[in-house]
Backbone as CSV, one residue per row, in Angstrom:
resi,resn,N_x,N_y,N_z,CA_x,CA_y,CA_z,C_x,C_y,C_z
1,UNK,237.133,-4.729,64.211,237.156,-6.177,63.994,236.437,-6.861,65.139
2,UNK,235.327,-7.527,64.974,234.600,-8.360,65.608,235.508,-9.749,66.382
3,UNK,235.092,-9.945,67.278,235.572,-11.192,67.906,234.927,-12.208,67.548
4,UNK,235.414,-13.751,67.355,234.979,-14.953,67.155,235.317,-16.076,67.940
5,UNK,234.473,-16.849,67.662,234.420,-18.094,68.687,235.635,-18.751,68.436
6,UNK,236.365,-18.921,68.612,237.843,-19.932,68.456,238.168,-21.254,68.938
7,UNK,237.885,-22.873,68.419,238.227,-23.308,69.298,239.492,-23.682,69.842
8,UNK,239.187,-24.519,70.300,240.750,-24.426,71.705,242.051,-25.547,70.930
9,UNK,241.173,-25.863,69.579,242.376,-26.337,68.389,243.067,-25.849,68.172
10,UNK,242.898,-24.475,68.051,243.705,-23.780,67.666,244.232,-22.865,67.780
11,UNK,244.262,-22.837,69.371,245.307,-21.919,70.135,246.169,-21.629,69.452
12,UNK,247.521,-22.546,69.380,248.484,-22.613,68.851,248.955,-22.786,67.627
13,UNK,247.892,-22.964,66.973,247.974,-23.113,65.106,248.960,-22.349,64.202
14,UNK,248.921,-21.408,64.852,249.990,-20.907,64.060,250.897,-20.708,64.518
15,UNK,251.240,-20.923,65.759,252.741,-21.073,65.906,253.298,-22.665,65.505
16,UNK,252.150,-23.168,65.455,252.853,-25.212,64.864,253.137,-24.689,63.399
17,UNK,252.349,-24.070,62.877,252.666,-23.981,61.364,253.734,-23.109,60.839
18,UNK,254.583,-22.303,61.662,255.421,-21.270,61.563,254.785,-20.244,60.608
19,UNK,253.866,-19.695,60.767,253.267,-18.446,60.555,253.567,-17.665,60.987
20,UNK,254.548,-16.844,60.489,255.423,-15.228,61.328,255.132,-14.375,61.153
21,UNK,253.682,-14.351,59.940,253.151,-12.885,59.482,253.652,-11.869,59.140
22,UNK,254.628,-12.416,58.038,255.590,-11.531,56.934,254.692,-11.444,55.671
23,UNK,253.853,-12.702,55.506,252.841,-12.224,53.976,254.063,-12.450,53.065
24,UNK,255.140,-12.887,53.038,256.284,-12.918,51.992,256.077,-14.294,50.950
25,UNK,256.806,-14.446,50.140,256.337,-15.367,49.300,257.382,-16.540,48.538
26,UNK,257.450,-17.544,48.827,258.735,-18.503,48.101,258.331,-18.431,46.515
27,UNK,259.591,-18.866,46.062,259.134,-18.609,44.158,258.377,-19.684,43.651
28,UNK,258.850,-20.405,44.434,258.114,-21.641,43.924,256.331,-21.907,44.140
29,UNK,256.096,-21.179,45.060,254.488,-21.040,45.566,253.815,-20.035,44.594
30,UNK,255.038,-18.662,44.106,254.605,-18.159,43.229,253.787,-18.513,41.881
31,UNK,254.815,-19.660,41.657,254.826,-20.255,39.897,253.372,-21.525,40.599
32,UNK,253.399,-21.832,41.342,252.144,-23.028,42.253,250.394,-21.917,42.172
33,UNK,250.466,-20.586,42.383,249.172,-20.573,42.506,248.940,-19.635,41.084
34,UNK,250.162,-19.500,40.618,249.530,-19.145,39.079,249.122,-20.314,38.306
35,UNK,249.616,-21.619,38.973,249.190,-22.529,37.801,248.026,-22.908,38.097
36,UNK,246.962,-22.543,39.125,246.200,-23.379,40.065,245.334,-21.934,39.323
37,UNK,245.021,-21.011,39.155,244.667,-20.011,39.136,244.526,-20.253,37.134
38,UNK,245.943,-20.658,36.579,245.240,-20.758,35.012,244.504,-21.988,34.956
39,UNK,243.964,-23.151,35.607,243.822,-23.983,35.722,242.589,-23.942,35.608
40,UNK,242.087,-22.866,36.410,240.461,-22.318,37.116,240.037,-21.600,36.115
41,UNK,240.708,-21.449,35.168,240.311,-20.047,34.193,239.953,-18.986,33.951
42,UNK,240.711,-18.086,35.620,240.389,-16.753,35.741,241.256,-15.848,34.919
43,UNK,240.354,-14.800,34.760,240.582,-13.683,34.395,241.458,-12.624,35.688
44,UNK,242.272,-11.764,35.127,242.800,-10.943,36.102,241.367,-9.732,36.942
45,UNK,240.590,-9.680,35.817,239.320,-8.835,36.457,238.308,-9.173,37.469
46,UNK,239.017,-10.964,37.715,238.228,-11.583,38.737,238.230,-11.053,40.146
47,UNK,236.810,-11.141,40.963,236.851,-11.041,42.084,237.176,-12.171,42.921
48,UNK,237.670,-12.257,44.174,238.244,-13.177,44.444,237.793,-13.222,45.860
49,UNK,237.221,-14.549,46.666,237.547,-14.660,48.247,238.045,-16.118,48.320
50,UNK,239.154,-15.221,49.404,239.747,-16.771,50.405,239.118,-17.007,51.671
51,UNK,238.758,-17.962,51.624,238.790,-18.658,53.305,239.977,-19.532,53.888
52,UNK,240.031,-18.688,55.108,241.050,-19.671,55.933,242.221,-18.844,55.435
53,UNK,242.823,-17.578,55.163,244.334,-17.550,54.241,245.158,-17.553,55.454
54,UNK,245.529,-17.649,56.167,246.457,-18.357,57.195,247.310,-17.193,57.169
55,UNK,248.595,-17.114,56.681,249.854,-16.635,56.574,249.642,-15.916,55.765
56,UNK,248.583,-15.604,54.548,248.031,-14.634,53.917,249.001,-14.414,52.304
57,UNK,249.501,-15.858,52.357,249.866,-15.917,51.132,249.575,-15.680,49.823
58,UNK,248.221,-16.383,49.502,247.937,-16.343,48.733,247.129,-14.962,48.184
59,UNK,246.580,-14.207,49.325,246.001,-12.812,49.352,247.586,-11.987,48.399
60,UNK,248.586,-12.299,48.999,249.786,-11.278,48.587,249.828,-11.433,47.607
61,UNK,249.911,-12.860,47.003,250.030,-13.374,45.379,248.758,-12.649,44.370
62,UNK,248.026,-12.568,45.117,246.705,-12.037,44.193,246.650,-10.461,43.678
63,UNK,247.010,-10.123,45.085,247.280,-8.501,44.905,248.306,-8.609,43.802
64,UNK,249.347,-8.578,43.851,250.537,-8.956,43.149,249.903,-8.420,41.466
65,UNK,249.177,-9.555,41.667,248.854,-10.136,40.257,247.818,-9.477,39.736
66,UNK,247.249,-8.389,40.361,246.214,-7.489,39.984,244.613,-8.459,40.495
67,UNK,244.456,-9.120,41.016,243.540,-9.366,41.043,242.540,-8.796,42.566
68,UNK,241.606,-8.458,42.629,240.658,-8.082,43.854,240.089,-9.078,44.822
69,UNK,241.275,-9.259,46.080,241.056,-10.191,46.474,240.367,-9.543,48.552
70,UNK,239.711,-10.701,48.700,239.019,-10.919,49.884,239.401,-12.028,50.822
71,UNK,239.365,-11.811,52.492,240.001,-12.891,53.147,239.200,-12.883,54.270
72,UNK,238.738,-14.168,54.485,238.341,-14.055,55.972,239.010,-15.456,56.712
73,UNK,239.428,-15.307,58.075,239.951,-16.291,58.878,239.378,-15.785,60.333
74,UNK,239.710,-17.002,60.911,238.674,-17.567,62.054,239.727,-17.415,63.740
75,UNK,241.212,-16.957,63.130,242.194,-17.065,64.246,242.378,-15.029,64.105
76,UNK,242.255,-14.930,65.082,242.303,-13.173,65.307,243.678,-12.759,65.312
77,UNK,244.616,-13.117,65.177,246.050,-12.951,65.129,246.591,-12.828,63.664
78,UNK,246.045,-13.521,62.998,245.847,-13.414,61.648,244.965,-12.597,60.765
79,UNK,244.385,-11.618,61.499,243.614,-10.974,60.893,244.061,-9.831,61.076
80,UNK,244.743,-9.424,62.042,245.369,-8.573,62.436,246.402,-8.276,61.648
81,UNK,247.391,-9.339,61.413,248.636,-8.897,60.602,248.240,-8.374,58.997
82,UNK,247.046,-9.415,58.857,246.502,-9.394,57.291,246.386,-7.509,57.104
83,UNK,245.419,-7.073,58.319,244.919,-5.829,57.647,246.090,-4.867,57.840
84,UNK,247.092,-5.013,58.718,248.336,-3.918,59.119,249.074,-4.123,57.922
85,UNK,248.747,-5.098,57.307,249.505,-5.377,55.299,248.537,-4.312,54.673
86,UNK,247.279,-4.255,54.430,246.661,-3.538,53.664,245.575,-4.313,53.123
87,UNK,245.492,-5.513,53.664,244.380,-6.579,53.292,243.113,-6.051,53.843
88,UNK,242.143,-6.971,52.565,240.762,-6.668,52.669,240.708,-7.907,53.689
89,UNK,240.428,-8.191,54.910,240.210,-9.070,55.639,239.507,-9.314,56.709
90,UNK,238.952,-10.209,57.093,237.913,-10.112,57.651,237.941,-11.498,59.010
91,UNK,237.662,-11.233,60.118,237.671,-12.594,61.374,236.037,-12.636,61.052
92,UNK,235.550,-13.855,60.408,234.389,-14.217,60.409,234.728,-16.153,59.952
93,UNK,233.327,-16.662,60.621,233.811,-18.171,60.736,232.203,-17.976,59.900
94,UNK,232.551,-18.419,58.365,231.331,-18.387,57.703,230.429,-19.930,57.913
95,UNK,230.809,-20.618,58.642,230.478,-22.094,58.409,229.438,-21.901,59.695
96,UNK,229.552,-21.409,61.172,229.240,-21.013,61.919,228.295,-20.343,62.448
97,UNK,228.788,-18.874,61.650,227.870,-17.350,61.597,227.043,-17.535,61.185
98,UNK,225.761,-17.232,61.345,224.287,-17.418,60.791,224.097,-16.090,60.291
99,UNK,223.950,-14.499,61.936,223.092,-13.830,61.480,223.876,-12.473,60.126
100,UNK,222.923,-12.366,59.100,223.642,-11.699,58.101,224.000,-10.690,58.831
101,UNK,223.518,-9.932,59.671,223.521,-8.557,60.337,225.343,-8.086,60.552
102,UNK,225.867,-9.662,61.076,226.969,-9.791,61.567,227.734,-10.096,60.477
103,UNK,227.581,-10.382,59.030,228.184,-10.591,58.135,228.946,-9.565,57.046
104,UNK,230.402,-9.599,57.379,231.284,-8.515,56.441,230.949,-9.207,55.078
105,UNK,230.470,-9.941,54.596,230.494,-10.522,53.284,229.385,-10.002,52.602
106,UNK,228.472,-9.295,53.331,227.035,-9.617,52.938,226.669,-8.868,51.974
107,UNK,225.801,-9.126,50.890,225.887,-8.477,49.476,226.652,-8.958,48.851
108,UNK,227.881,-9.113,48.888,228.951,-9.516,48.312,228.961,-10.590,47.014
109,UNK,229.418,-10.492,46.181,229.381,-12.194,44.958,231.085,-11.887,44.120
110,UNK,231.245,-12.885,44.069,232.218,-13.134,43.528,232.698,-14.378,42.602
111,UNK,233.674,-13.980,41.763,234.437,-14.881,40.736,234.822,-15.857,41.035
112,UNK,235.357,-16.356,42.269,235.874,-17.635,42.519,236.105,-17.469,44.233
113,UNK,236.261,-18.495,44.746,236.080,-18.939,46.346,237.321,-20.086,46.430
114,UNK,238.543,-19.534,46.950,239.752,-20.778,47.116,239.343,-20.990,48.756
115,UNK,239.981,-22.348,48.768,239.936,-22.881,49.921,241.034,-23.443,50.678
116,UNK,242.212,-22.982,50.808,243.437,-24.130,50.321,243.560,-24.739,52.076
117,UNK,243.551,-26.316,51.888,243.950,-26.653,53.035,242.801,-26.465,53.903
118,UNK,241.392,-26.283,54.043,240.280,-25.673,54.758,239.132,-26.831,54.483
119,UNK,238.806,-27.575,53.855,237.392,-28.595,53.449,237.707,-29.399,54.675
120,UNK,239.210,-29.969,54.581,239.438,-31.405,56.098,239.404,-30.831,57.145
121,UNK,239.259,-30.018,57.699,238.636,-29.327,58.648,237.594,-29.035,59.335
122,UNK,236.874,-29.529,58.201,235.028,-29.688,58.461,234.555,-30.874,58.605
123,UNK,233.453,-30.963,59.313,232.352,-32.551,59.039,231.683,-32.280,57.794
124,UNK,231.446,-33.467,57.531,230.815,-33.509,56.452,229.162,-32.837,56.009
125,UNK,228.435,-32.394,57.603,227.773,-31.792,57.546,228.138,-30.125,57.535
126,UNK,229.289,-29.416,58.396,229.920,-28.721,57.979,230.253,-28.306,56.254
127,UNK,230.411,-29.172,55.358,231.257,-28.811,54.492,229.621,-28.749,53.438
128,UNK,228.658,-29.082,54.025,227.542,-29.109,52.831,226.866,-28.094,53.081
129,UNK,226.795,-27.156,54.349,226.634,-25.442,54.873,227.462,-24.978,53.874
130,UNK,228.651,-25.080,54.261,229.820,-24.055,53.667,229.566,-23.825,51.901
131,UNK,229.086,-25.274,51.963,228.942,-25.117,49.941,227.700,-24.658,49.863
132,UNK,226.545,-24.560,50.528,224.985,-24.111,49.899,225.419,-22.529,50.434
133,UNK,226.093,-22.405,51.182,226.828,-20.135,51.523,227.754,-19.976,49.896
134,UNK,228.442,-20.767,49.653,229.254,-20.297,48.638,228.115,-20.216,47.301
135,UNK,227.319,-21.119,47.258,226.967,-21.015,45.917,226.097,-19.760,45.974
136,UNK,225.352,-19.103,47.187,224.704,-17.813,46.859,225.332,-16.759,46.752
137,UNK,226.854,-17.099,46.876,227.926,-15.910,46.848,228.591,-15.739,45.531
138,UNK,228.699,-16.882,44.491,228.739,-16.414,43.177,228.044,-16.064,41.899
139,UNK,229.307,-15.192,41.115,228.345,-14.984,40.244,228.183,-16.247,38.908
140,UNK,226.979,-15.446,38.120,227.124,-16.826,37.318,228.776,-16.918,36.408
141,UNK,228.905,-18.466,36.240,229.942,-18.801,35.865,231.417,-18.968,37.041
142,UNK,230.734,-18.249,38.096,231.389,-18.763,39.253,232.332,-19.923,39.982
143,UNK,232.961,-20.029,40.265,233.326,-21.266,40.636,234.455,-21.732,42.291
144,UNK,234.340,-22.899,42.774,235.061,-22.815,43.895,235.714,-23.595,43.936
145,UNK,237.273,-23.567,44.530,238.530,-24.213,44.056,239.034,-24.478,45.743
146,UNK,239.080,-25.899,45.573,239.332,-26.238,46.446,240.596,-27.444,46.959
147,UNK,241.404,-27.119,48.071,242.783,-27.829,48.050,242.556,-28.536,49.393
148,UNK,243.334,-29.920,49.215,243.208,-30.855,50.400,243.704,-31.880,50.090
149,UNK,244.083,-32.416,51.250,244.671,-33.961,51.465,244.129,-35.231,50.454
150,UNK,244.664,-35.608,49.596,243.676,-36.202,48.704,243.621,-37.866,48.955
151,UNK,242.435,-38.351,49.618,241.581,-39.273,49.884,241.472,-40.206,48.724
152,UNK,241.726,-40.047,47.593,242.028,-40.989,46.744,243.328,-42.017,46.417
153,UNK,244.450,-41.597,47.601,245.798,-42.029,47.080,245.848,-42.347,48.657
154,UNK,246.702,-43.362,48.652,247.443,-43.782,49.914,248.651,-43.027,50.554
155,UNK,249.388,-42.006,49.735,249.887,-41.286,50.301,249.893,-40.022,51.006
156,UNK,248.383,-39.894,50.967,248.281,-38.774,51.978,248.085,-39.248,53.170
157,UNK,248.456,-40.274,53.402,248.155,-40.500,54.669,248.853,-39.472,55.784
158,UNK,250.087,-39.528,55.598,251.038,-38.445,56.508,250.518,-36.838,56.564
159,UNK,249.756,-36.472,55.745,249.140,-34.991,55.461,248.268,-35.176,56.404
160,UNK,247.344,-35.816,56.264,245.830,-36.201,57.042,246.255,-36.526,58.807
161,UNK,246.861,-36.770,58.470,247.041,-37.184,60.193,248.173,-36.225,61.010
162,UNK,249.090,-35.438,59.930,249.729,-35.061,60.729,249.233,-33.462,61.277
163,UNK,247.750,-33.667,60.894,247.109,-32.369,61.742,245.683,-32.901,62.361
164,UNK,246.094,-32.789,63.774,245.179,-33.225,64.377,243.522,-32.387,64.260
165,UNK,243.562,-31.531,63.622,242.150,-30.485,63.904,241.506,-31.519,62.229
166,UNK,242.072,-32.054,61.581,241.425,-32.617,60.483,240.264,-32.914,61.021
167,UNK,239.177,-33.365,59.921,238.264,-33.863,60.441,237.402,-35.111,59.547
168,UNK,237.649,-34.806,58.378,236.987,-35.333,57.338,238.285,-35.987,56.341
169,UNK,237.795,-36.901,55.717,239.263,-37.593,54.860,238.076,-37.320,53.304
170,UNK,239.091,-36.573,52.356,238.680,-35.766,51.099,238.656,-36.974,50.096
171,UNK,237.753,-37.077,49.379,237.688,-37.925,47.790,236.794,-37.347,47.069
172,UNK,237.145,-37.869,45.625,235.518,-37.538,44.593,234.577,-37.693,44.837
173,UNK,234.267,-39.069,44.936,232.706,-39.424,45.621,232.674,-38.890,46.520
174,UNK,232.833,-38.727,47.424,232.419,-38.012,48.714,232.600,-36.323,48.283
175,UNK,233.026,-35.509,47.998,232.624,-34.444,47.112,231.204,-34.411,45.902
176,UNK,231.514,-35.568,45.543,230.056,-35.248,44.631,228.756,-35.390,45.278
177,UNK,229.232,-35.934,46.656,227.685,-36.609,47.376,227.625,-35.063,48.286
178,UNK,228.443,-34.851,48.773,228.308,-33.821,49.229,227.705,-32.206,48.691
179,UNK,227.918,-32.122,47.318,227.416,-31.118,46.758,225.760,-31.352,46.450
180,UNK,225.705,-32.382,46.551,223.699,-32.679,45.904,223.211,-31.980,47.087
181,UNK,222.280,-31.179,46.518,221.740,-30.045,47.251,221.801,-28.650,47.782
182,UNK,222.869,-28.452,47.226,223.755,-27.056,47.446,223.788,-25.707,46.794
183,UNK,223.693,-26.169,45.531,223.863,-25.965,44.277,225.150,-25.669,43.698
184,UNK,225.960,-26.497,44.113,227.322,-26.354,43.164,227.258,-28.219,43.158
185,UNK,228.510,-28.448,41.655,228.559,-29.603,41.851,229.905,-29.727,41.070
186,UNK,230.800,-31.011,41.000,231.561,-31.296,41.424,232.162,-31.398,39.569
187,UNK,233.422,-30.268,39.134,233.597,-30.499,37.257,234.928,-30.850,37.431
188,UNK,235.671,-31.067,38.370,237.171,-31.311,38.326,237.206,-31.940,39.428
189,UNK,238.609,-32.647,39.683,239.114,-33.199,40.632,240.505,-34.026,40.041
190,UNK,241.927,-33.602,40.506,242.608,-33.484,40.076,243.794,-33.680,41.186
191,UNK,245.093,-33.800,40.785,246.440,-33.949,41.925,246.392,-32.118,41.860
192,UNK,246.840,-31.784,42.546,247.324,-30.486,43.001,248.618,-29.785,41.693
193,UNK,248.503,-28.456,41.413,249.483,-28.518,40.509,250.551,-28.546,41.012
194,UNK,251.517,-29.046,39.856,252.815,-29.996,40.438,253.956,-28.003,39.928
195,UNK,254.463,-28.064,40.892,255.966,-27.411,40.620,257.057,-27.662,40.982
196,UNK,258.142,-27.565,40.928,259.434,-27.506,41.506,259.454,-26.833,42.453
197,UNK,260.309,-27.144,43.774,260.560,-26.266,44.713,261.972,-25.463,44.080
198,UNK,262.823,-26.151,43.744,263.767,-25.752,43.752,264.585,-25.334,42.335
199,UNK,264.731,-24.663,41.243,264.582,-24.472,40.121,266.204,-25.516,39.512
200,UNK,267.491,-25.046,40.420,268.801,-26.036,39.712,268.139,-27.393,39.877
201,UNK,267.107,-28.008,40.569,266.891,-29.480,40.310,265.594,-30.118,40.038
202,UNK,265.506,-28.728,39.264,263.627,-29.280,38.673,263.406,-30.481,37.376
203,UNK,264.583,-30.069,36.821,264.580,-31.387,36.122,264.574,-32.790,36.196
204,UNK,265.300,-32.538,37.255,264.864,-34.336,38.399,263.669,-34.549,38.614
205,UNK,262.988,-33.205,39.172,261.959,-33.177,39.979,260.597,-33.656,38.743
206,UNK,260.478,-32.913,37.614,259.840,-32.864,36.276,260.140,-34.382,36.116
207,UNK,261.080,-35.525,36.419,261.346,-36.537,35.613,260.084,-37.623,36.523
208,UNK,260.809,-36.985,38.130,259.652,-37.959,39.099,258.448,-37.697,38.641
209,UNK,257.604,-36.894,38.486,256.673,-36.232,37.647,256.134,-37.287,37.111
210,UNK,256.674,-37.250,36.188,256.321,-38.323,34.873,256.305,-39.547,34.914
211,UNK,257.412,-39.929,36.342,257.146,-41.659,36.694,255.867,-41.372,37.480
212,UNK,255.791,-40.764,38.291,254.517,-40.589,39.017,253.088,-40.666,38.185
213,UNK,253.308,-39.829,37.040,252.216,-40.106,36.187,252.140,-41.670,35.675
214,UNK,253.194,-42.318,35.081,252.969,-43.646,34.814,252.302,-44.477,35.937
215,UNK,252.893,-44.423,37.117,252.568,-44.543,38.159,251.125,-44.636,38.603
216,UNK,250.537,-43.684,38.401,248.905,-43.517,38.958,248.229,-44.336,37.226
217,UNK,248.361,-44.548,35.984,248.186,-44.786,35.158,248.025,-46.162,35.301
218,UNK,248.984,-46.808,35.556,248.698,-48.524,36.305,248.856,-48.746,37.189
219,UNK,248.338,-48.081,38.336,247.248,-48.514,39.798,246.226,-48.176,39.148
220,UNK,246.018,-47.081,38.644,244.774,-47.023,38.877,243.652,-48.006,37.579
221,UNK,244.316,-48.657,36.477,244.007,-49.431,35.455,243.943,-50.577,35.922
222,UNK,245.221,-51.104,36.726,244.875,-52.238,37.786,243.910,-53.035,38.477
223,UNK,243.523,-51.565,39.521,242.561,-51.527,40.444,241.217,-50.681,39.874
224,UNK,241.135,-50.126,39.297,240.030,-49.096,39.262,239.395,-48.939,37.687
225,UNK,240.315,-49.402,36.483,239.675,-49.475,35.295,239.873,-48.010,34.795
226,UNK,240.498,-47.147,35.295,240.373,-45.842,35.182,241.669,-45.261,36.054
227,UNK,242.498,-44.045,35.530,243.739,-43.435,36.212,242.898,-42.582,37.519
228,UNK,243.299,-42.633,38.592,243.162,-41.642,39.612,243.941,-41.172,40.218
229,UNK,244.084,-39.888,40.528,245.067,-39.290,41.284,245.763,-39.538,42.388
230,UNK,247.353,-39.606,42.308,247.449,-40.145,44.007,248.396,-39.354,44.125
231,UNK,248.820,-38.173,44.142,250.044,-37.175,44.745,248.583,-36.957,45.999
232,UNK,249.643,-36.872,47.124,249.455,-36.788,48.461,248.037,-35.801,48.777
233,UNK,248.729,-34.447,47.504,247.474,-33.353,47.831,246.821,-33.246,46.376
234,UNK,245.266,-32.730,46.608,244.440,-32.923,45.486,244.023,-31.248,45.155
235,UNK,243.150,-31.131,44.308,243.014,-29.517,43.740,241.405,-30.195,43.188
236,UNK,240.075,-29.511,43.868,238.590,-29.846,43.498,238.275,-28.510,42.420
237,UNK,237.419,-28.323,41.499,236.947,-27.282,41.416,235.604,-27.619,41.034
238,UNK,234.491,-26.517,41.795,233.432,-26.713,41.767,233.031,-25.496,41.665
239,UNK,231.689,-25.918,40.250,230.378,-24.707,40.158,229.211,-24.947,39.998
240,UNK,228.798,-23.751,39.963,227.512,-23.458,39.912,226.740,-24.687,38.825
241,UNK,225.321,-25.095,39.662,224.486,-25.887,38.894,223.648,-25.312,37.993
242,UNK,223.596,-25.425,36.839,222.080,-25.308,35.455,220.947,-24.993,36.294
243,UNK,220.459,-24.620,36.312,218.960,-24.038,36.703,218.257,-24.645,35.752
């Protein structure tokens, strides 16, 4: 395993985030990235890379689930636990790394590219690299799914700020402007899928749901002529452009 540049953000990142590097899984995150996953319209035969998998959650969920999954992260502590699991994983900062020579990815194409929690992290010149690397990394019909603080609603405010390494505040427009030139562009944009944490009081939870939906239905008819999303966190998915 190669060493990487780290900055000094994130010394401590994972000990703020309680990352204990168990790879274990709540049920409720379970039933969260299967819905995010039928959402995307993969197949179980999909190939799969994460960037950024942190705590390596979602890598466990994939395996799980039969699918062939890939990880690279940028904190060496985490890469470590990933591969002593049995993970395909990799310390590479693809936004960064230039020379292919140095690239575990290289050759590589794949079915889909998650991002969860990883776009506000970047500048905006950052995040238009990261998308012209992804789009030569899939195949056709490809696509990249992406999770973040969502910039369309006033309630993410507390998400966005309560991590200081943010960098960028996430919306549609600013996703669609960002993809011109890349070659991916922008077919979804959406609230994050909704689950229950807790299953004896999901029915409450399912009811807020639905006021919430009324909810974004007239603000956003109000103000905007059109419903837009405002749960705190958003879910992008983006592909490949027509040639």
């Amino acid at each position: 395993m190669r060493e990487a540049q780290v900055s000094s953000d994130y010394e401590h990142y994972r000990e703020w985030k309680g990352w204990g590097g168990g790879l274990g899984l709540e049920k409720w995150k379970d039933r969260y990235f299967a819905g995010e996953i039928q959402r995307a319209g993969l197949e179980k035969s999909a190939t799969i890379l994460e960037i950024g998998f942190g705590d390596g959650e979602f890598l466990g969920w994939a395996r799980k689930n039969g699918f062939n999954a890939t990880g690279i992260e940028i904190i060496p502590q985490l890469v470590e636990v990933a591969l002593s699991n049995g993970f395909d994983a990799h310390l590479y900062d693809i936004v960064s790394q230039d020379s292919d020579s140095k690239n575990p990815l290289s050759g590589r194409h794949y079915d889909a590219v998650f991002a969860f929690d990883v776009v506000e992290h970047l500048t905006p010149n950052q995040a238009k690299v990261l998308f012209q690397k992804l789009a030569k990394m899939l195949r056709p019909g490809g696509r990249v799914i992406l999770r973040f603080p969502n910039g369309e609603s006033l309630f993410y405010i507390p998400v966005q700020n309560g991590d200081y390494t943010h960098r960028m505040h996430v919306c549609q427009l600013k996703l669609e402007h960002l993809c011109l030139g890349t070659g991916l562009k922008l077919m979804k944009y959406s609230n994050a899928y909704r689950v229950a944490n807790k299953r004896s009081t999901a029915w409450m939870k399912y009811l807020f749901f639905l006021f919430r939906d009324l909810v974004e239905i007239f603000i956003g008819y109000l103000y905007y002529n059109r419903r837009r999303p405002l749960d705190p966190v958003a879910t992008a998915v983006l592909i490949l452009c027509e040639e």
